[in-house]
C-alpha positions in Angstrom: -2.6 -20.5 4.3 0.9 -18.9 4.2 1.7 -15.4 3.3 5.3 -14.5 2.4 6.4 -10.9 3.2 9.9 -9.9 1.8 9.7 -7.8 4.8 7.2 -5.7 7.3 7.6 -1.7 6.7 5.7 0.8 5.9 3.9 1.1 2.6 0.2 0.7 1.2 0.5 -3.0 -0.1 1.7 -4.2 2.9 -1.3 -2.7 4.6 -3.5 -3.9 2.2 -2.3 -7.5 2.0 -2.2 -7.4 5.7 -6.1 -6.5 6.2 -6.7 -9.4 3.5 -4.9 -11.8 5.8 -7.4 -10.4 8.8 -10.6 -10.9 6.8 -9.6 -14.4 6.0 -9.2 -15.2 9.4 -12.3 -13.8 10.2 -13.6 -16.1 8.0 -12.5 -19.0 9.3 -9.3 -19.7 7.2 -5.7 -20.4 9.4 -3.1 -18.3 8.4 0.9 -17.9 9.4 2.9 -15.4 7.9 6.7 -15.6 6.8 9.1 -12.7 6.6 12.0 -13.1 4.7 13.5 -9.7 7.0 13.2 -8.9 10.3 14.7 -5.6 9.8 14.0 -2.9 7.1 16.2 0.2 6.5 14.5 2.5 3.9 12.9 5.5 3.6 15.7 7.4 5.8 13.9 5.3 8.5 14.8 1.9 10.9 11.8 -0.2 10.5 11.5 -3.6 12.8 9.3 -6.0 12.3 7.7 -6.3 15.6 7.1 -2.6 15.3 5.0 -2.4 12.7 1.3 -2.2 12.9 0.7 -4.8 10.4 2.9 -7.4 12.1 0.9 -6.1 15.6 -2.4 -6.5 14.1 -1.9 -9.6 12.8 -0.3 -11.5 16.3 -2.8 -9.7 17.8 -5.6 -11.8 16.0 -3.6 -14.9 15.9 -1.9 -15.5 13.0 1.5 -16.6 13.6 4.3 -14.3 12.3 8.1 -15.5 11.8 11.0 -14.7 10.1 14.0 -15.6 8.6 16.0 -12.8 11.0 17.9 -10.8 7.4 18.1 -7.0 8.0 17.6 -5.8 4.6 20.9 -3.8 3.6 23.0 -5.6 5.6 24.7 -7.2 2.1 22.7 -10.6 1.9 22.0 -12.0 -1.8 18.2 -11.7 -2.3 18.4 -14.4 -4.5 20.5 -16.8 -2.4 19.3 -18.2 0.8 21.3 -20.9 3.6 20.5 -24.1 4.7 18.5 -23.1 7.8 16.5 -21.1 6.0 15.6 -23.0 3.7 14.8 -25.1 6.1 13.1 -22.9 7.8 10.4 -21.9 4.7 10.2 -25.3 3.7 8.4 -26.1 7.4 6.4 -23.3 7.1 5.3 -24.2 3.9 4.5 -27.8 4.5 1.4 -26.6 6.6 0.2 -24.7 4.0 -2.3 -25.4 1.3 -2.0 -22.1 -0.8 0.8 -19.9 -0.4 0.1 -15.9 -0.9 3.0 -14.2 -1.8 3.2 -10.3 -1.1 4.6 -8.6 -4.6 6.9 -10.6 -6.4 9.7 -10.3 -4.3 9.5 -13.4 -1.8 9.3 -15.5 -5.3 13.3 -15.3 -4.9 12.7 -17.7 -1.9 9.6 -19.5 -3.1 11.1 -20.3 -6.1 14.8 -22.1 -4.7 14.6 -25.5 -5.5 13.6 -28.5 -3.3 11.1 -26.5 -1.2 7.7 -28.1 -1.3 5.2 -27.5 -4.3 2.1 -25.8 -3.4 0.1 -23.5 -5.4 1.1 -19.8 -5.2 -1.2 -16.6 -5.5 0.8 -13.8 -6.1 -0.6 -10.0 -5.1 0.3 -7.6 -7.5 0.9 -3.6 -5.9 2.2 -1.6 -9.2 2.0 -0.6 -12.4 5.8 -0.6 -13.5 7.3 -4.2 -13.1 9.9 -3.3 -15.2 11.3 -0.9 -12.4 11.0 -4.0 -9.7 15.0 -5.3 -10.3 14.8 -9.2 -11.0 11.7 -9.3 -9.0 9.4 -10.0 -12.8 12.3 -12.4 -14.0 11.1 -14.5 -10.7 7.4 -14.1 -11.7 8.1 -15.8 -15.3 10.4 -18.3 -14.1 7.8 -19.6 -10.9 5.1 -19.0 -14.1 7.0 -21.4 -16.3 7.5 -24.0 -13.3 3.6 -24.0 -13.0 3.6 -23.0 -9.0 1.9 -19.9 -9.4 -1.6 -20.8 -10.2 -3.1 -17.1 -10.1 -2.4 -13.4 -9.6 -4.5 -10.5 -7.9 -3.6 -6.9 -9.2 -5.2 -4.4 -7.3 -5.8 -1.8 -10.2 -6.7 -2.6 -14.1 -3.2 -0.6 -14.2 -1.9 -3.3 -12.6 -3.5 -6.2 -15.3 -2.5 -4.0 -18.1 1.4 -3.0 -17.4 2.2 -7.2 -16.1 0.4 -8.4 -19.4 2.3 -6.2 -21.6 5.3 -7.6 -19.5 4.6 -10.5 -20.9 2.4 -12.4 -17.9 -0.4 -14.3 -19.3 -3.9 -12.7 -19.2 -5.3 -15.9 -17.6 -3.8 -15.5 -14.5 -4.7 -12.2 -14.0 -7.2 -11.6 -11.6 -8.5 -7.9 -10.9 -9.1 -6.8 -7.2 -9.3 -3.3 -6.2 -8.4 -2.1 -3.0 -10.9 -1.5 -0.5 -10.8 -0.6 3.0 -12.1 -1.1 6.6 -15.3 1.8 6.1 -16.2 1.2 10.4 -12.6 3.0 10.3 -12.0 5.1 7.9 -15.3 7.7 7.9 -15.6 11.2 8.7 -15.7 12.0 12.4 -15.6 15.6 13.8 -14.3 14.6 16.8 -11.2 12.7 15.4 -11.1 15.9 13.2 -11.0 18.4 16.5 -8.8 16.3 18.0 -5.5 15.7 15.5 -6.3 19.9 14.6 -5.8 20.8 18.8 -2.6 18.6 18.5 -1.0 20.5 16.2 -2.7 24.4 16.9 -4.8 24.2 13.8 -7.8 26.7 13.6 -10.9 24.4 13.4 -12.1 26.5 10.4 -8.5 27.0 8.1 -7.9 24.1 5.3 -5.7 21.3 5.4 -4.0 19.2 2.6 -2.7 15.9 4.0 0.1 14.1 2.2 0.5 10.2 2.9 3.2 8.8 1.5 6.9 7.1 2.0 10.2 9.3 0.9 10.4 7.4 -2.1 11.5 9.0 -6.0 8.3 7.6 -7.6 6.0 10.3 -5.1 7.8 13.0 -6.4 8.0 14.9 -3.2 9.6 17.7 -4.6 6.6 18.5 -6.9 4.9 18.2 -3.9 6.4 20.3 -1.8 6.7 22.9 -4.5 2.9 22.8 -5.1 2.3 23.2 -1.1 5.2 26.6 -0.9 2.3 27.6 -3.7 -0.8 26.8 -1.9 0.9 28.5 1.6 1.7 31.5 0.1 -1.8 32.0 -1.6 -3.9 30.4 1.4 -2.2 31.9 4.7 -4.3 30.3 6.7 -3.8 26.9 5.1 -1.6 24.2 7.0 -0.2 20.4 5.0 0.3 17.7 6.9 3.1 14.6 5.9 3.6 11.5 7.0 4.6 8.4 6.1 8.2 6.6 6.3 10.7 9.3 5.7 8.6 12.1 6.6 10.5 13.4 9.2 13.1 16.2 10.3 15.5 13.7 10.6 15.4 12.9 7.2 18.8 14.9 5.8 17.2 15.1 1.9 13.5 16.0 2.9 14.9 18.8 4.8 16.9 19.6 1.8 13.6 19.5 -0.6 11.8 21.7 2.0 14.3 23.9 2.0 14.7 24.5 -1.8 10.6 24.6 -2.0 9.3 26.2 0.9 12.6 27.6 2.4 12.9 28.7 6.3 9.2 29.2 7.1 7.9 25.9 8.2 5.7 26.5 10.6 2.3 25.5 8.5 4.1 22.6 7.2 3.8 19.6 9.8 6.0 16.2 9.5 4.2 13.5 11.3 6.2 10.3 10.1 4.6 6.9 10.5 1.5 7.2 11.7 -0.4 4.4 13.5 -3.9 6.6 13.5 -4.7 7.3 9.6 -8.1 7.4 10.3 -7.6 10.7 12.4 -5.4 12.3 10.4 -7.5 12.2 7.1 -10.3 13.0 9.2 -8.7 16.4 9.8 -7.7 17.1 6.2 -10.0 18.9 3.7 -7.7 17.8 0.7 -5.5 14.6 0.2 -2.7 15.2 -2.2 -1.1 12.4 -4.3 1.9 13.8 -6.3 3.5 10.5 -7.8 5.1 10.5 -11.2 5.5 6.4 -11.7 4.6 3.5 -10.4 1.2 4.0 -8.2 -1.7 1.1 -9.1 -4.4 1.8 -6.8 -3.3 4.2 -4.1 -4.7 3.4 -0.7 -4.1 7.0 0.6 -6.6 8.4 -2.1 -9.0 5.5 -1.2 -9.0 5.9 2.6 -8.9 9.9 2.2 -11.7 9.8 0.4 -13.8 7.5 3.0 -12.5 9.6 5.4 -14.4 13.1 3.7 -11.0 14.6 2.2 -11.2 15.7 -1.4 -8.9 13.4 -3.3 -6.5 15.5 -5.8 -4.1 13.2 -7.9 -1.7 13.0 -10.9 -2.9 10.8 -13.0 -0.7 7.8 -12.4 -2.4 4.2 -12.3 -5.9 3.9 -11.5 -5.8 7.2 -9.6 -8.0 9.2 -12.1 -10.5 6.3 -12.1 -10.3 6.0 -8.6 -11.3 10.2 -8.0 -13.6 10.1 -11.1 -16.1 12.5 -10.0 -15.2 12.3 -6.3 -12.2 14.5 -6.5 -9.7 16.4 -9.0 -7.3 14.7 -11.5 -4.2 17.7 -12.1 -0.9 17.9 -14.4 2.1 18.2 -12.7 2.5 21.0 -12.4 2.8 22.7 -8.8 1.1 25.9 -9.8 -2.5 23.9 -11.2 -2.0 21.2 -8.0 -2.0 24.0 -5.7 -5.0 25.7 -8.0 -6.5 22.5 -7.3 -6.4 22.2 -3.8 -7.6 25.5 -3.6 -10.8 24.8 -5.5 -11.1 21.4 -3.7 -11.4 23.3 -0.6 -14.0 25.4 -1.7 -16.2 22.7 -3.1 -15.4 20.2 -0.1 -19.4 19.7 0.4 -20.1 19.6 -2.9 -18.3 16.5 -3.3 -19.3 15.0 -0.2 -22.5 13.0 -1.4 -21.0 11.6 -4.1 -18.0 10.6 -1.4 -20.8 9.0 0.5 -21.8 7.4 -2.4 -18.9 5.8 -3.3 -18.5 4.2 0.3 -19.6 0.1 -0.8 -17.5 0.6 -4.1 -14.0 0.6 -1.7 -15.4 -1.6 1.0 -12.9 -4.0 2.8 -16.0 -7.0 3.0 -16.0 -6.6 -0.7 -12.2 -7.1 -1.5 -11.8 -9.6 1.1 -15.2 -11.9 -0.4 -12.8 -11.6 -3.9 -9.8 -13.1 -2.0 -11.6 -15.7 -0.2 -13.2 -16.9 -3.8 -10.5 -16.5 -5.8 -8.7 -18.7 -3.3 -11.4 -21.5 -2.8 -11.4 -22.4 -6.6 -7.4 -22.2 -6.7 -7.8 -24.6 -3.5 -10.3 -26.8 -5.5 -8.3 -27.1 -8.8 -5.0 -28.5 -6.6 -6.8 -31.2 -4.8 -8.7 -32.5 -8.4 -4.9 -32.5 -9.4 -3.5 -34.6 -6.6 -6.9 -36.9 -6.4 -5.3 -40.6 -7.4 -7.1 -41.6 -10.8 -9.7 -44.0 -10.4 -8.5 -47.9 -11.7 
């Protein structure tokens, strides 16, 4: 198997996509990994590959991780590609008997002509492919060549916005996210821990944010909704992190400025953070503020595992996803904050039917779906290529 990243930073369907990789190795499947950059500027924030968990995690566990060497933003042609690399995916592809590609974005690449035909499962991460630039016009066009035999979107969001886009229903294949539950669970101590860290009471209320400084989060409705919840909780304290979320990102200082203004001290940027598991484990709440875009949100998913109250916009799958586990709000930062409020105060109520919910998002669940999905797209290539019988 080869999986083709368009690059390794920070973001949910990377993670995702990653773990999926990890559970197929488990099961005994060989798997390299291609990424088309090697360096990533977004988000306000320098991301290298060998710095990111997910490349870490998956070297760690053997899977073999190159890359074409592009630093996204540094004026290459996402849609044209040299010699040498070229080259370059055409060797790593030659080993391979199904390619995965991440999103639809390394189908630039896949798609270039004279590279060799394999069959090509593409994972699907969103519910606006109109918004991903000429990344759909690549879906159709490897579609209409016949190379990709199947795609996996992660939310019925997902299935419903790329068949309206005009991607046939056939090759849609539904898998929600799930997630590692050995990891993500509630644990006091973890809780204790990340609240000593950063001087929080053990007792006062804590709303996490997980997300990347990116338009379709909204962060401004965010932080508007949190100035709210401050001033009415004062012993509340939100948490953020995630690409972006830092002081040395010029326009989130400007949005916490204009929300929150000079009184920060309750309002924690964290960045990228390699420990998830401890930081949800220390939140009562996890917020989701996005306007556009979201499928199946991973930070809801893993909150929720994790004991945090799950309050969302309804974007995606989100309200599905929280459907009697959490609270589904308008955007409005006045009924969010309301929200977190009352999610605070019913934090135990919810938690049985949190537990509950614990098999429905497990990882051994999603990764089974992969590794079938695969086997029968693996099956139908070699009854193509078997020579006819005389």
């Amino acid at each position: 198997m080869l999986s083709v990243y368009d690059g390794f930073f920070s973001g949910g369907a990377r993670i995702v996509h990653s773990d999926v990789v990890l559970g197929l190795m488990e099961g005994g499947q060989h798997h390299r990994v291609l990424s088309i950059h090697g360096e990533v500027h977004r988000e306000a924030t320098r991301q290298r590959m060998e710095d990111d968990a997910c490349y870490r995690s998956l070297t760690a566990a053997g899977a073999g991780v190159t890359s074409l060497g592009r630093v996204q933003g540094a004026g290459h042609d996402p849609a044209t590609f040299t010699g040498p690399e070229l080259a370059e995916t055409a060797r790593a592809m030659a080993g391979a008997d199904v390619i995965l590609s991440l999103k639809e974005q390394p189908l630039a690449l896949l798609n270039q002509a004279g590279l060799p035909r394999r069959p090509i499962l593409v994972s699907l991460h969103r519910s606006d492919p109109q918004n991903q630039g000429r990344a759909l016009d690549e879906l159709k066009a490897a579609i209409a060549d016949g190379t990709v035999a199947a795609c996996v979107c992660c939310a019925e969001s997902t299935r419903a916005a790329y068949e309206a886009a005009g991607i046939p229903s056939d090759l849609l294949h539904v898998i929600p996210n799930g997630v590692d539950l050995l990891r993500f669970r509630p644990d006091p101590a973890r809780r204790l821990a990340l609240r000593t860290e950063l001087g929080v009471d053990h007792p006062a209320p804590v709303v996490v944010y997980a997300a990347r400084y990116d338009a379709m989060k909204n962060v401004p409705l965010f932080l508007r909704a949190a100035a709210a919840w401050l001033r009415r909780t004062p012993g509340g304290h939100v948490l953020m992190c995630g690409a972006g979320m830092t002081a040395a990102n010029p326009a989130l200082d400007a949005d916490i400025e204009a929300a929150v203004g000079p009184d920060r001290r309750r309002l924690h940027l964290l960045g990228v953070r390699h420990d998830m598991e401890t930081v949800y484990a220390a939140a009562d709440v996890v917020a989701l503020t996005s306007t556009w875009g979201e499928a199946a949100p991973l930070c809801l998913i893993e909150g929720m595992m994790c004991g945090a109250v799950p309050v969302t916009t309804d974007v995606g799958d989100s309200a599905a996803i929280v459907a009697g586990r959490g609270i589904v709000t308008a955007p409005n930062p006045e009924e969010i904050a309301g929200a977190w409020t009352t999610a605070v105060a019913e934090r135990a109520a919810y938690a049985p039917a949190l537990a509950a919910s614990r098999e429905l998002f497990s990882r051994t669940r999603m990764i089974a779906s992969y590794a079938a999905l695969i086997d029968r797209l693996h099956a139908g290539a070699a009854r193509r290529t078997l020579p006819k019988p005389l």
